[in-house]
Every structure is written in C-alpha cells, then in structure tokens.
HTML snippet that shows the backbone in 3Dmol.js (N, CA, C, O; Angstrom):
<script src="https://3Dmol.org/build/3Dmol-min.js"></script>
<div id="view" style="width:600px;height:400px;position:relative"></div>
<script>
const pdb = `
ATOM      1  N   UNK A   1      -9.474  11.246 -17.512  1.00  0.00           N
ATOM      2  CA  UNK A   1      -9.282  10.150 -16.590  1.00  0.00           C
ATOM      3  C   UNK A   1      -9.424  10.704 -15.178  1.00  0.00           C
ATOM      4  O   UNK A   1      -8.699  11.655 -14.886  1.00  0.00           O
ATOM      5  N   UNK A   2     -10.252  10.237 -14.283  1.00  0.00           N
ATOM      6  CA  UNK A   2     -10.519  10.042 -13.141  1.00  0.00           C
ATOM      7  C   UNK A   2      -9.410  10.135 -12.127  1.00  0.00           C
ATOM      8  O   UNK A   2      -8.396  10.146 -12.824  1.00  0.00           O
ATOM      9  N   UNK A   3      -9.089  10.199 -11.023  1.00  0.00           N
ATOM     10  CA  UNK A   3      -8.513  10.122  -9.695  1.00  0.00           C
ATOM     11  C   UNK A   3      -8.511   8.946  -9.854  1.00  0.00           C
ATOM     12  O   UNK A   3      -7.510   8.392 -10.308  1.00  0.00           O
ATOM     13  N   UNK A   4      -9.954   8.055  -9.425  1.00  0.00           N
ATOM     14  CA  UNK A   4      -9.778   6.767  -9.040  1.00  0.00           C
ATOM     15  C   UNK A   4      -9.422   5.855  -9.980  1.00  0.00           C
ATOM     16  O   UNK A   4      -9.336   4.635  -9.841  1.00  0.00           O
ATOM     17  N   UNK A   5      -9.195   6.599 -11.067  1.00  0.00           N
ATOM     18  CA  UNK A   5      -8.859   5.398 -12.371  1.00  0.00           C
ATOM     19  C   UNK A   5      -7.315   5.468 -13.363  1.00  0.00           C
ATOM     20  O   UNK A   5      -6.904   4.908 -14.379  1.00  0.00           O
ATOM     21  N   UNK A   6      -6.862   6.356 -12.524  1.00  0.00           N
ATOM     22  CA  UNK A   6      -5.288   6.535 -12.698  1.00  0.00           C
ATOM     23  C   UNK A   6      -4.971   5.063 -12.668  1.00  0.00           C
ATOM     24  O   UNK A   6      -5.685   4.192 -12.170  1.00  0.00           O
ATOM     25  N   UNK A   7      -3.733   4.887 -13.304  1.00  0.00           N
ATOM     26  CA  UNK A   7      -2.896   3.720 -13.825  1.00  0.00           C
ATOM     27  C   UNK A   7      -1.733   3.420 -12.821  1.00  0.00           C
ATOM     28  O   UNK A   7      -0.765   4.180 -12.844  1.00  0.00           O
ATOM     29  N   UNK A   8      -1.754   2.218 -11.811  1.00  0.00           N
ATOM     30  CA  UNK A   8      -0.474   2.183 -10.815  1.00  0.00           C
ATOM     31  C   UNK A   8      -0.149   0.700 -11.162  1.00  0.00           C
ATOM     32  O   UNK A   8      -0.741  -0.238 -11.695  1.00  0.00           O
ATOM     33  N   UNK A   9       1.034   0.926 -10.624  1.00  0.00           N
ATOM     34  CA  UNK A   9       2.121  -0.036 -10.855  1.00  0.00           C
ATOM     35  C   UNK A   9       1.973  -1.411  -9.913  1.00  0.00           C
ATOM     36  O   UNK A   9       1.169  -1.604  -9.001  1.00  0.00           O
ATOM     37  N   UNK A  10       3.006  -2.300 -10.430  1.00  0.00           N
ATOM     38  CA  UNK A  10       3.072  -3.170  -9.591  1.00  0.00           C
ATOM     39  C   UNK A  10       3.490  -3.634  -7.868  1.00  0.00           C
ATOM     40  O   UNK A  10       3.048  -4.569  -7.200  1.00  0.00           O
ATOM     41  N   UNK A  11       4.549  -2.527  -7.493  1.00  0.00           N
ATOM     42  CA  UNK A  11       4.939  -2.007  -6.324  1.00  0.00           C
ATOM     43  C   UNK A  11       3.802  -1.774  -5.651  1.00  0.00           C
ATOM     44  O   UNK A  11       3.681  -2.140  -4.482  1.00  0.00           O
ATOM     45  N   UNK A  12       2.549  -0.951  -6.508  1.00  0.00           N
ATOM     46  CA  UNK A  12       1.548  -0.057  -5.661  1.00  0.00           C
ATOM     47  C   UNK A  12       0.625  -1.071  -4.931  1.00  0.00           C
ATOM     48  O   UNK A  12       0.265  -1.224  -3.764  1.00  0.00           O
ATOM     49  N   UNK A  13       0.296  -1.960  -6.610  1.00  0.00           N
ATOM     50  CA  UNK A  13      -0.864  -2.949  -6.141  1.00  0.00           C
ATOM     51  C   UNK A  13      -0.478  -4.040  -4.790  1.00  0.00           C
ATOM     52  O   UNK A  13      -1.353  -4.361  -3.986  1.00  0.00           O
ATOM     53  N   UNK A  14       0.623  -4.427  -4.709  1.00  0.00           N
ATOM     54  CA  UNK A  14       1.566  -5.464  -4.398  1.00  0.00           C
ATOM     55  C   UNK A  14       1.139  -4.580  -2.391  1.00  0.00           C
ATOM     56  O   UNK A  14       0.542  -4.937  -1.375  1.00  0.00           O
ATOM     57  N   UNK A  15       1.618  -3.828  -2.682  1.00  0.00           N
ATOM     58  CA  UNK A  15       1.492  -2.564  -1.578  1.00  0.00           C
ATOM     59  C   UNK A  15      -0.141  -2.451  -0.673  1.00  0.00           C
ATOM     60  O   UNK A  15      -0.417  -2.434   0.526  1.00  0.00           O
ATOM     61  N   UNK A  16      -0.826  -2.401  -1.711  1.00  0.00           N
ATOM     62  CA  UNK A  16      -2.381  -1.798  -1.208  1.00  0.00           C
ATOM     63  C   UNK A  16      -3.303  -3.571  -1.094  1.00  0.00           C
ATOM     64  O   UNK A  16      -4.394  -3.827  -0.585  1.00  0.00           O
ATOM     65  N   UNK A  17      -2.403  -4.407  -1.726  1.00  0.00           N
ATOM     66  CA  UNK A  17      -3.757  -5.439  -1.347  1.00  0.00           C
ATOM     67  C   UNK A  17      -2.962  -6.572  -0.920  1.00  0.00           C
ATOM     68  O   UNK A  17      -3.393  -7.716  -1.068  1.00  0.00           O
ATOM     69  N   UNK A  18      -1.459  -6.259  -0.229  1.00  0.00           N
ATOM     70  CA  UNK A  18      -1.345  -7.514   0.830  1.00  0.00           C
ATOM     71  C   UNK A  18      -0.603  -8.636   0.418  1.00  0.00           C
ATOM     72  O   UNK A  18       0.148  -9.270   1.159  1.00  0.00           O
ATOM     73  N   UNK A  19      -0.954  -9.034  -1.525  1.00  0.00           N
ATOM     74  CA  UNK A  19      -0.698  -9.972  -1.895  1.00  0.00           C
ATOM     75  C   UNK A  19       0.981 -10.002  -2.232  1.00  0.00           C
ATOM     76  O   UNK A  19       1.777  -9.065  -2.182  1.00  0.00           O
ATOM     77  N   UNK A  20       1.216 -11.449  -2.596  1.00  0.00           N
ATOM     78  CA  UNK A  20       2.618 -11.781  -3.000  1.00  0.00           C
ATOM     79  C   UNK A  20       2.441 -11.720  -4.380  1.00  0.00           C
ATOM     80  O   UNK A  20       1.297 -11.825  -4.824  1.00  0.00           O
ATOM     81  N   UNK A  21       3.522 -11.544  -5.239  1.00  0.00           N
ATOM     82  CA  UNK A  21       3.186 -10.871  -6.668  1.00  0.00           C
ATOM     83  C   UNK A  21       2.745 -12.493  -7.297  1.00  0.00           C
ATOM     84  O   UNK A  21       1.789 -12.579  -8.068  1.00  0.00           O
ATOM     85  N   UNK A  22       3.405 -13.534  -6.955  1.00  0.00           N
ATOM     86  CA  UNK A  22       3.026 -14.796  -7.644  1.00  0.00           C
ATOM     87  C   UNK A  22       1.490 -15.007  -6.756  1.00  0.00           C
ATOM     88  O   UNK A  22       0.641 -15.438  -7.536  1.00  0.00           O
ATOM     89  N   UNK A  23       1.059 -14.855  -5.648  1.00  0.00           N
ATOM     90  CA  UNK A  23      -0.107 -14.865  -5.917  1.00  0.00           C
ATOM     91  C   UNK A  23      -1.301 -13.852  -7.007  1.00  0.00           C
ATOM     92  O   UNK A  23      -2.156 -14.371  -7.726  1.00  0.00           O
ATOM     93  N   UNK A  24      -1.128 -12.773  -6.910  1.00  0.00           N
ATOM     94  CA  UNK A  24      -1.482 -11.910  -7.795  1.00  0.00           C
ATOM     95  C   UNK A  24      -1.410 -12.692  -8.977  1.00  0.00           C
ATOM     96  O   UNK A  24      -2.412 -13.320  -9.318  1.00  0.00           O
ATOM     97  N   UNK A  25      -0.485 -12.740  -9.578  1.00  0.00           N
ATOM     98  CA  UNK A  25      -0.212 -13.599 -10.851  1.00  0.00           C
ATOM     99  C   UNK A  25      -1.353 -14.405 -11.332  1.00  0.00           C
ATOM    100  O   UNK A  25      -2.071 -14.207 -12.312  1.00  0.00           O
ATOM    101  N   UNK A  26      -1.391 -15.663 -10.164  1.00  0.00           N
ATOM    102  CA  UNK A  26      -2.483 -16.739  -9.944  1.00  0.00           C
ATOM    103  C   UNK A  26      -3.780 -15.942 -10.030  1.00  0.00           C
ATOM    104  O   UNK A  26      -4.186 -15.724 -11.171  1.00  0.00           O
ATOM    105  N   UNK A  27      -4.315 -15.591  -9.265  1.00  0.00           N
ATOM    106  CA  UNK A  27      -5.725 -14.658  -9.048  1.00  0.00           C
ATOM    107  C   UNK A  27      -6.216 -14.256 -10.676  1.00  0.00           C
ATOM    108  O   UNK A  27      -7.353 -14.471 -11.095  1.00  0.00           O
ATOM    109  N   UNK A  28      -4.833 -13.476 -11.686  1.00  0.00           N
ATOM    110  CA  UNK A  28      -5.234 -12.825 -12.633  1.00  0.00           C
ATOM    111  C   UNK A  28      -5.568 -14.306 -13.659  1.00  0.00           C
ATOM    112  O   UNK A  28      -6.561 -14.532 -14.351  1.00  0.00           O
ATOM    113  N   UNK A  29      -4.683 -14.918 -13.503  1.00  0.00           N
ATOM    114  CA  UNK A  29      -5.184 -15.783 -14.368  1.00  0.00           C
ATOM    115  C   UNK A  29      -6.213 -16.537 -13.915  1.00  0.00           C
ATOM    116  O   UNK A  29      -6.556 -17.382 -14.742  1.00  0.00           O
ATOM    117  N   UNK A  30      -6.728 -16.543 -13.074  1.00  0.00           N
ATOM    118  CA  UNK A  30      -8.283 -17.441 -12.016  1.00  0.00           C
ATOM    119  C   UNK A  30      -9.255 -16.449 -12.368  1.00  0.00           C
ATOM    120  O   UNK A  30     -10.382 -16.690 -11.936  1.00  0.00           O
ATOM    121  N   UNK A  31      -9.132 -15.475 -12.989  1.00  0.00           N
ATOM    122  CA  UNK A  31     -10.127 -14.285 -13.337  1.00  0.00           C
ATOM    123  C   UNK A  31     -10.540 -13.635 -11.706  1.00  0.00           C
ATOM    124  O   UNK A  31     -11.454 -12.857 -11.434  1.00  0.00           O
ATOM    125  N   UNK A  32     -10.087 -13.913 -11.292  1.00  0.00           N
ATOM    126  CA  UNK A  32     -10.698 -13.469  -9.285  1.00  0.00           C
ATOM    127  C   UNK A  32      -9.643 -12.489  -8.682  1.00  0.00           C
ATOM    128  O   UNK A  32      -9.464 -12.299  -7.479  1.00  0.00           O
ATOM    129  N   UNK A  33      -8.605 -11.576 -10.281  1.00  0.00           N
ATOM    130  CA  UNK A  33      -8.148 -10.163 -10.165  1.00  0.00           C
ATOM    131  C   UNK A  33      -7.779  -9.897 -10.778  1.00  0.00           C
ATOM    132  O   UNK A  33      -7.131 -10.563 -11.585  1.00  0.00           O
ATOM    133  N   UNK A  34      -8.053  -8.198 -10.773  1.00  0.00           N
ATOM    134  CA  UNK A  34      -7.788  -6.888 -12.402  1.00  0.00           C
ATOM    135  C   UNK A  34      -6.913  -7.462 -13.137  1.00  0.00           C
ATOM    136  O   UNK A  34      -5.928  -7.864 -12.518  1.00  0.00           O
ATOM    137  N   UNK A  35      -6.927  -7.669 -14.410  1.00  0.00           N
ATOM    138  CA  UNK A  35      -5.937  -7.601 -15.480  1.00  0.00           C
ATOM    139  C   UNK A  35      -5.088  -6.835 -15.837  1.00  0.00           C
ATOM    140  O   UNK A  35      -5.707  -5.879 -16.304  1.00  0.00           O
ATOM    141  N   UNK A  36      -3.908  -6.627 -15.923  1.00  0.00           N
ATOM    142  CA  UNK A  36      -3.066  -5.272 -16.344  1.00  0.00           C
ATOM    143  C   UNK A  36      -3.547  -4.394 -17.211  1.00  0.00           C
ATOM    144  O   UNK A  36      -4.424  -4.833 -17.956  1.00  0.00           O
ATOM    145  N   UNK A  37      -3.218  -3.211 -17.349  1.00  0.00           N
ATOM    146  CA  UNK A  37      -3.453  -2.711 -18.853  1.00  0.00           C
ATOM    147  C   UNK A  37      -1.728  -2.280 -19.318  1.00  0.00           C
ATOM    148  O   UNK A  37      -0.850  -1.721 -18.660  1.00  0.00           O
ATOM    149  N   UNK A  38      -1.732  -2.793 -20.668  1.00  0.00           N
ATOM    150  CA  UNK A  38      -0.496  -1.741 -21.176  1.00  0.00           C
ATOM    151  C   UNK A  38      -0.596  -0.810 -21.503  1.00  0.00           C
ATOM    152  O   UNK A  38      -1.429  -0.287 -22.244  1.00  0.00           O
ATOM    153  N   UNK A  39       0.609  -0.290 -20.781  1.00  0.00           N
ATOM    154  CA  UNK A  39       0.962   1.330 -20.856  1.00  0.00           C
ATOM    155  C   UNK A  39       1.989   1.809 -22.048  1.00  0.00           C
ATOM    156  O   UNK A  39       2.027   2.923 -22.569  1.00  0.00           O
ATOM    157  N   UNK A  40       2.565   1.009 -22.252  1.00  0.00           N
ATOM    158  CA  UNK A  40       4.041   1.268 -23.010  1.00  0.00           C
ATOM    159  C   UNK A  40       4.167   0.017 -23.683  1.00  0.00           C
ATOM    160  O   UNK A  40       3.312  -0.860 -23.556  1.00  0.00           O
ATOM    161  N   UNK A  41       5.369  -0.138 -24.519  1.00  0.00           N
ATOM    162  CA  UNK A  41       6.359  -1.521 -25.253  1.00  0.00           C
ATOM    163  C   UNK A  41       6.217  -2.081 -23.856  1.00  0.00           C
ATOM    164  O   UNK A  41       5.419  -3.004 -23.694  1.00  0.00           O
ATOM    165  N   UNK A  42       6.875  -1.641 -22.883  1.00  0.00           N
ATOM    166  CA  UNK A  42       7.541  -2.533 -21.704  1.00  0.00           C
ATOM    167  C   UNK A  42       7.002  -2.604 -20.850  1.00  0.00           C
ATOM    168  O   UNK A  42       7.305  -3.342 -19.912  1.00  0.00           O
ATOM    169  N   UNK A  43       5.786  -1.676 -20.901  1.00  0.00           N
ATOM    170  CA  UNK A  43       5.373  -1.135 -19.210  1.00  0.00           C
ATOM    171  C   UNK A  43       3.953  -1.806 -19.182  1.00  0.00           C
ATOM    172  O   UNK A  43       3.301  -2.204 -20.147  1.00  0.00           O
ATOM    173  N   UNK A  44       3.632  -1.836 -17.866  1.00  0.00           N
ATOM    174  CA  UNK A  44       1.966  -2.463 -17.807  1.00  0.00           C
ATOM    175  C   UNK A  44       1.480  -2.045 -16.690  1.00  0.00           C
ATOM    176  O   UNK A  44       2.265  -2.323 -15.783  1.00  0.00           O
ATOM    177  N   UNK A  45       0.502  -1.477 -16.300  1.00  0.00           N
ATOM    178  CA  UNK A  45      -0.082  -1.128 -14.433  1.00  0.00           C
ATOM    179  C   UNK A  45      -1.909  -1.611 -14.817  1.00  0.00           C
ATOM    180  O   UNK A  45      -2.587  -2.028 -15.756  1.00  0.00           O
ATOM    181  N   UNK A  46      -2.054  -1.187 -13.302  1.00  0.00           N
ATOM    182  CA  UNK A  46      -3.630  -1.355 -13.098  1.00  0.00           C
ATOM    183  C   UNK A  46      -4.473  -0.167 -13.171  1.00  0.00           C
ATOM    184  O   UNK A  46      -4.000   0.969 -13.140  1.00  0.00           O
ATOM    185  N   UNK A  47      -5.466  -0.371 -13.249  1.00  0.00           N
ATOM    186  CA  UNK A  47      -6.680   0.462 -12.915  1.00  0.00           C
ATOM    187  C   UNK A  47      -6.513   0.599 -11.560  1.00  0.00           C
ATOM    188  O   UNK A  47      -6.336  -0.302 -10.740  1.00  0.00           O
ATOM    189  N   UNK A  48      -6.589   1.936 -11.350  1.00  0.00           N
ATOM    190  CA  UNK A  48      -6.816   1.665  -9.769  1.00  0.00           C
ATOM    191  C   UNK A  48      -7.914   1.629  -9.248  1.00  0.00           C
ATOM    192  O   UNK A  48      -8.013   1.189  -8.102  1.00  0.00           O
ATOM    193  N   UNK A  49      -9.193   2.148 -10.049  1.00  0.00           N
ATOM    194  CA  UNK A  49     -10.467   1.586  -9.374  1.00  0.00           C
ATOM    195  C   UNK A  49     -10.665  -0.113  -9.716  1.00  0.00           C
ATOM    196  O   UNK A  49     -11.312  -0.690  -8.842  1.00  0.00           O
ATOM    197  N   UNK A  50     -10.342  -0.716 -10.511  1.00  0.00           N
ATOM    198  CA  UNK A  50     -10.476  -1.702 -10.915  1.00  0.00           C
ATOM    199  C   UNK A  50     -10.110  -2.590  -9.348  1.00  0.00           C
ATOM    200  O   UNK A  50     -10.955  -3.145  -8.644  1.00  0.00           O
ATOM    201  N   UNK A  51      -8.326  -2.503  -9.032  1.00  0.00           N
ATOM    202  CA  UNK A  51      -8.006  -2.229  -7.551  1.00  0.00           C
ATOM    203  C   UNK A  51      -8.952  -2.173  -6.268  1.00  0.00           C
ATOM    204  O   UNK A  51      -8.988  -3.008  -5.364  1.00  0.00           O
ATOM    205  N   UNK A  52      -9.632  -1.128  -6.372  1.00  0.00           N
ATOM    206  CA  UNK A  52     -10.561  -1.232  -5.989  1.00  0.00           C
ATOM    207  C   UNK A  52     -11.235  -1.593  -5.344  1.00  0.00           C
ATOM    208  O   UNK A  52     -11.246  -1.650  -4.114  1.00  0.00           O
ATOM    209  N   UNK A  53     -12.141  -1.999  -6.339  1.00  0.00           N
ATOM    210  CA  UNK A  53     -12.973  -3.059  -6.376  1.00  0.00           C
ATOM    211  C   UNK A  53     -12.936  -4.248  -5.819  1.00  0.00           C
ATOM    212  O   UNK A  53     -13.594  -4.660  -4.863  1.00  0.00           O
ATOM    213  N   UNK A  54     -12.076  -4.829  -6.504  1.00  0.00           N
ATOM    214  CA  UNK A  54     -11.324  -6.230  -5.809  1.00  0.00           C
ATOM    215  C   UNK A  54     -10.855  -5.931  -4.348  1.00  0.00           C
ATOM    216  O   UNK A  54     -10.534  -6.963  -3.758  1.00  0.00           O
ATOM    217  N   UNK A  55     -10.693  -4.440  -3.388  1.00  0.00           N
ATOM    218  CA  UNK A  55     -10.164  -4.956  -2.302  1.00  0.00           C
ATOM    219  C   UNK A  55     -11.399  -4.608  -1.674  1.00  0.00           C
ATOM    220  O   UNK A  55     -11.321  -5.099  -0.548  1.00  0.00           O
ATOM    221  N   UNK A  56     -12.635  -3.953  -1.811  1.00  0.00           N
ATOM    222  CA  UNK A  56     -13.731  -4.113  -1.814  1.00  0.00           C
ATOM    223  C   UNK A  56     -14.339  -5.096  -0.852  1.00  0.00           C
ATOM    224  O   UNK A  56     -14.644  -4.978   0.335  1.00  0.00           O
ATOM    225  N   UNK A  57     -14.431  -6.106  -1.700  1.00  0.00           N
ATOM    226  CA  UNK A  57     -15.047  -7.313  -2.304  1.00  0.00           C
ATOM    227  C   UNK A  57     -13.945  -8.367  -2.645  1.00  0.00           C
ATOM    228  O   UNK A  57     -14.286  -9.014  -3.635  1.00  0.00           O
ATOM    229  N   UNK A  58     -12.942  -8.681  -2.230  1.00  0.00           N
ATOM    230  CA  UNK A  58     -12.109  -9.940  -2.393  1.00  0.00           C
ATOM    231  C   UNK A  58     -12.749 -11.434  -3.023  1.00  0.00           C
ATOM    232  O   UNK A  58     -12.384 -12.005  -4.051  1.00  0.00           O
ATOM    233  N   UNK A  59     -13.693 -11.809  -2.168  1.00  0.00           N
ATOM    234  CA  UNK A  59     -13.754 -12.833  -2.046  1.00  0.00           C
ATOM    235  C   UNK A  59     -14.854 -13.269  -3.754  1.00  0.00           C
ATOM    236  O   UNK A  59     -14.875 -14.309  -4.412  1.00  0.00           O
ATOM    237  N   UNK A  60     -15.401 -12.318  -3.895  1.00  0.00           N
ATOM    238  CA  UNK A  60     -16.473 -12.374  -4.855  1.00  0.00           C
ATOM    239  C   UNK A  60     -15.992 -11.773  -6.041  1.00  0.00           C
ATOM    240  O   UNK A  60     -16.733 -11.904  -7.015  1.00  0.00           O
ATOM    241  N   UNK A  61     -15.289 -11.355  -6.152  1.00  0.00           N
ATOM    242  CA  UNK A  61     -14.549 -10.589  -7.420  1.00  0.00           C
ATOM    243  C   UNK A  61     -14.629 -11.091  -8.530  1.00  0.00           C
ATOM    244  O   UNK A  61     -14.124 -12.193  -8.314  1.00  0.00           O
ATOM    245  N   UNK A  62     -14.982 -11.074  -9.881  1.00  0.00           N
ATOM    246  CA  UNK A  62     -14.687 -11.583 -10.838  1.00  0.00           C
ATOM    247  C   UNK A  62     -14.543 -10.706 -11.662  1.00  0.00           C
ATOM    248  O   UNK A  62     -15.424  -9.848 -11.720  1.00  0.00           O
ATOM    249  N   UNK A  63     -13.283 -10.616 -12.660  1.00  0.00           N
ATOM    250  CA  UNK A  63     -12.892  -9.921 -13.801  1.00  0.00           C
ATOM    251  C   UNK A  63     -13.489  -9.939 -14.988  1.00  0.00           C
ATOM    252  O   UNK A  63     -12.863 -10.533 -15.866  1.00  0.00           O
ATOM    253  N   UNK A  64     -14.712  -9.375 -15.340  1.00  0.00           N
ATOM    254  CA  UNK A  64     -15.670  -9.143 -16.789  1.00  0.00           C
ATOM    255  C   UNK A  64     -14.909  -9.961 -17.925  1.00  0.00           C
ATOM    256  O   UNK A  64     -15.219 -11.046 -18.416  1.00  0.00           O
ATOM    257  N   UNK A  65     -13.735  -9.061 -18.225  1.00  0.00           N
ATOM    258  CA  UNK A  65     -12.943  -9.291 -19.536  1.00  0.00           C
ATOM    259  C   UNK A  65     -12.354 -10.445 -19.367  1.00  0.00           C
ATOM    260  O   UNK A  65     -12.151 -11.163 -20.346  1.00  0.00           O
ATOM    261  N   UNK A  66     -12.018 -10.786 -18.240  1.00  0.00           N
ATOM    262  CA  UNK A  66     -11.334 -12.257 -18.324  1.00  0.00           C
ATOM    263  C   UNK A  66     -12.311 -13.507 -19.017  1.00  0.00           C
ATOM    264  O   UNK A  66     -11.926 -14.407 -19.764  1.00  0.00           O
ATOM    265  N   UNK A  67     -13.367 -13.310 -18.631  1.00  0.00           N
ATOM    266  CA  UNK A  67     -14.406 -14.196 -19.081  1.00  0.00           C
ATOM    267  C   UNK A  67     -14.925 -14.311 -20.483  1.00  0.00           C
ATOM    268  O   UNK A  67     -15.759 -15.111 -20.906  1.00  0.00           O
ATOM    269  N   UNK A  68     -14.313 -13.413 -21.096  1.00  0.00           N
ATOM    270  CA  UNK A  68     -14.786 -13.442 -22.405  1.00  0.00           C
ATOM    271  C   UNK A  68     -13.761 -13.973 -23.294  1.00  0.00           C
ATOM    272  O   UNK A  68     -13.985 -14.079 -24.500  1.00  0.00           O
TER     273      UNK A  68
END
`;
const viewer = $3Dmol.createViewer("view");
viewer.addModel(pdb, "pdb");
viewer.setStyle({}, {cartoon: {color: "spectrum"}});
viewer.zoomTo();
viewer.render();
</script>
C-alpha cells in the first residue's frame, strides 16, 4: 500500500475537505464522494487518494463503485 492510499479516518476527511460530516454523508450517498472502506467489525476510513481526488475535482467527482 501506497503513501497516498493509506486508510484515514473520519476526523481526517472531515479535516482535509471542509465538509460537515452530515454533508459528507449526503455526497456519499449522491455518489459525488469516496465510499468508506471497512477496516474492522466497527471501524471504517477512506482511501486517501480516493480523498484526493474528490478535493481535486469537487465539483465533477463521481464515485465508480457507487454506480454499479
């Protein structure tokens, strides 16, 4: 695994792209941001290139896997 593709948390993302976690929320389910991955029973973070990407490119973003 990559640098840029290390696994961060919700604090981090919440942190690096500005958003309010219930917007985030919204976005993931609008497919227009990263999907979690699980880590654990309990635990879940992001891609951080996935991250990325989306702060990238905001406005145009669309999540591959969501679409399927």
């Amino acid at each position: 695994m990559s640098n840029s593709d290390k696994i961060i948390r919700l604090k981090t993302v919440l942190a690096r792209t500005g958003l309010s976690r219930s917007t985030m929320y919204r976005k993931i389910a609008e497919g227009t941001f990263p999907s979690q991955v699980k880590i654990s029973v309990h635990g879940a973070g992001w891609r951080e290139s996935a991250v990325n990407r989306w702060m990238d490119d905001p406005v145009s973003y669309r999540d591959e896997s969501a679409a399927q």
